[in-house]
Rosetta silent file (secondary structure, phi, psi, omega in degrees, C-alpha in Angstrom):
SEQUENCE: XXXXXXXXXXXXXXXXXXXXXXXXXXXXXXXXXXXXXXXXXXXXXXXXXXXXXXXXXXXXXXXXXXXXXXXXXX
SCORE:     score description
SCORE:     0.000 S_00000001
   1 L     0.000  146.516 -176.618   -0.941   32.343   38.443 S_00000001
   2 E  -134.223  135.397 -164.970   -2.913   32.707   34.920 S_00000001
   3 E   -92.105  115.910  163.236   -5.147   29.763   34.032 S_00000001
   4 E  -102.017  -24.114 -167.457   -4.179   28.575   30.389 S_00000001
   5 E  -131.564  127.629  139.472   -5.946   25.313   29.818 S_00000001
   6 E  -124.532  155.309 -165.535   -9.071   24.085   31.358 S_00000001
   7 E  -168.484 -172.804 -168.492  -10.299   20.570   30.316 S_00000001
   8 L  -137.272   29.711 -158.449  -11.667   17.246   31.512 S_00000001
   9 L  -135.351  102.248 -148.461   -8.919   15.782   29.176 S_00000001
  10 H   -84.194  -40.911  178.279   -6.420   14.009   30.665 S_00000001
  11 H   -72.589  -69.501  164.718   -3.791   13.017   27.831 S_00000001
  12 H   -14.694  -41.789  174.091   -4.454   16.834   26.822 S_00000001
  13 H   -58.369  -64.417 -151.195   -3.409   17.976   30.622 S_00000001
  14 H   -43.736  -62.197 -178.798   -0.426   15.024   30.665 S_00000001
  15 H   -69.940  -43.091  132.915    0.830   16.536   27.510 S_00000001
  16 H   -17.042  -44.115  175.659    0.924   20.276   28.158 S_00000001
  17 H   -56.421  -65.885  159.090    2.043   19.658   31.399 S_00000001
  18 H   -22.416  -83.452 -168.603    5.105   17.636   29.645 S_00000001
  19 H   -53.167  -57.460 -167.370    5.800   20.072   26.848 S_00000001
  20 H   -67.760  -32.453 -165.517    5.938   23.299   29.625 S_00000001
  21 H   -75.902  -43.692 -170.863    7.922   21.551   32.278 S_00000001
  22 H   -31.635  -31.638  175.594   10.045   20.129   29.419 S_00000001
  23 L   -97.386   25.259 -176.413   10.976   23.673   28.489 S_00000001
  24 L    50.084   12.388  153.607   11.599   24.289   32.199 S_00000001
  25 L   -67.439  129.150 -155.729    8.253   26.591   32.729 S_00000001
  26 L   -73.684  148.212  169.798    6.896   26.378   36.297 S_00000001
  27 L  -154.836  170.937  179.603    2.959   24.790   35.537 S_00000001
  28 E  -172.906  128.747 -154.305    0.659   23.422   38.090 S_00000001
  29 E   -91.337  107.111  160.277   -2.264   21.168   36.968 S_00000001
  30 E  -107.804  146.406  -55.697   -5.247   22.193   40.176 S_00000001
  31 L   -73.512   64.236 -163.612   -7.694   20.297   40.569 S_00000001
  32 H   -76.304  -27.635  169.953   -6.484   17.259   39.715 S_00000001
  33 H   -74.540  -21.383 -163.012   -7.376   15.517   42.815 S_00000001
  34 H   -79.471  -48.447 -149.753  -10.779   17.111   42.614 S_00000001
  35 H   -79.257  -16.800  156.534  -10.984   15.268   39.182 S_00000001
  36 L  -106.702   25.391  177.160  -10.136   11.879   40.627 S_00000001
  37 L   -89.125  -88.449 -143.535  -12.644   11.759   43.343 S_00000001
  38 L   -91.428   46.727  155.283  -15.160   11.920   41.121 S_00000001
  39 L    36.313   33.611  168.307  -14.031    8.626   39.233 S_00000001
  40 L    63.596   31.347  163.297  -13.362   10.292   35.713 S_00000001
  41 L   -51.467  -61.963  172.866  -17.222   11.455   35.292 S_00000001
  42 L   107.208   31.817  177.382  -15.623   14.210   33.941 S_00000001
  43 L   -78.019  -17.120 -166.862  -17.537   16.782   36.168 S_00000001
  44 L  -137.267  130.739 -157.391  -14.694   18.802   37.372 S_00000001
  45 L  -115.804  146.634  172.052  -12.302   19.880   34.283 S_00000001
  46 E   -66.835  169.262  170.149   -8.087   20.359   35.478 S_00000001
  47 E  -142.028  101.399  170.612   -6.644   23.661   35.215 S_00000001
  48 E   -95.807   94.008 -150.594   -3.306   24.320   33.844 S_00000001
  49 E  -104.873  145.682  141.625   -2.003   27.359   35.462 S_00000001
  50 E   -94.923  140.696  173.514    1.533   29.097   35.202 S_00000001
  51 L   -39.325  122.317  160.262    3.161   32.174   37.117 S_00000001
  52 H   -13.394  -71.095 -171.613    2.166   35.338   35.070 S_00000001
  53 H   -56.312  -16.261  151.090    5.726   35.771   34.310 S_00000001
  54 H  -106.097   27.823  159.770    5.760   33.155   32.301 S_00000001
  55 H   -29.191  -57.489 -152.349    2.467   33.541   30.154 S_00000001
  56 H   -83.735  -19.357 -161.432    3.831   34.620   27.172 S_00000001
  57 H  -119.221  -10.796  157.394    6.267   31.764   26.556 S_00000001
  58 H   -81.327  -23.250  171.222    3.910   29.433   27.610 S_00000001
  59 H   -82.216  -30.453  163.025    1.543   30.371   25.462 S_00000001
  60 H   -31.783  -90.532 -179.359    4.256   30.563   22.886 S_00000001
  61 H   -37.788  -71.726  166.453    5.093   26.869   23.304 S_00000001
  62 H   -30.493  -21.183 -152.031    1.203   25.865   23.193 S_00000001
  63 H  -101.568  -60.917 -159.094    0.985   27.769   19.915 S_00000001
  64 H   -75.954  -23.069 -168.521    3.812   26.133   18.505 S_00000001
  65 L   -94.877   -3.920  173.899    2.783   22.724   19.704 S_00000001
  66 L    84.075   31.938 -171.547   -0.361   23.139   17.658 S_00000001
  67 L  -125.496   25.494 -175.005   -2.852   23.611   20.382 S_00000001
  68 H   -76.184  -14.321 -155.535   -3.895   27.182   20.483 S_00000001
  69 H   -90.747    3.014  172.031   -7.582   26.527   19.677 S_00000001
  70 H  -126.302   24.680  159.471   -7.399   24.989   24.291 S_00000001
  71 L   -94.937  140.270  168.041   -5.903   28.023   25.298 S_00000001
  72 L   -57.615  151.298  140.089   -8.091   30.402   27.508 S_00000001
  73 L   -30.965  123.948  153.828   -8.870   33.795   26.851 S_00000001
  74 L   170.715    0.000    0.000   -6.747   35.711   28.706 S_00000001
């Protein structure tokens, strides 16, 4: 899995999340449970990861959706 997004930003997850399944790209938000234990302090930021093989078109989509400046390094 390759980590594209990490954030404390929930409408920011919601929507990525949205846009990638929407194009039928596998995503998985971790530690989203982590982040509602600790009662939206905003101590523990999600991670929106996808299978390697689809990196490139996820990052694609993120690009295009006008959101490259919360993509990771990678």
């Amino acid at each position: 899995m390759i980590e594209l997004i990490r954030t404390s930003d929930p409408v920011l997850i919601g929507f990525v999340e949205s846009l990638l399944k929407g194009e039928r790209v596998p995503v998985l938000v971790a530690d989203n449970h982590m982040s509602m234990l600790e009662c939206g302090i905003a101590a523990f930021p999600r991670r929106l990861l996808v299978p390697k093989d689809w990196a490139v078109k996820a990052r694609r989509l993120i690009v295009e959706a006008g959101l490259a400046a919360e993509l990771r390094d990678g």
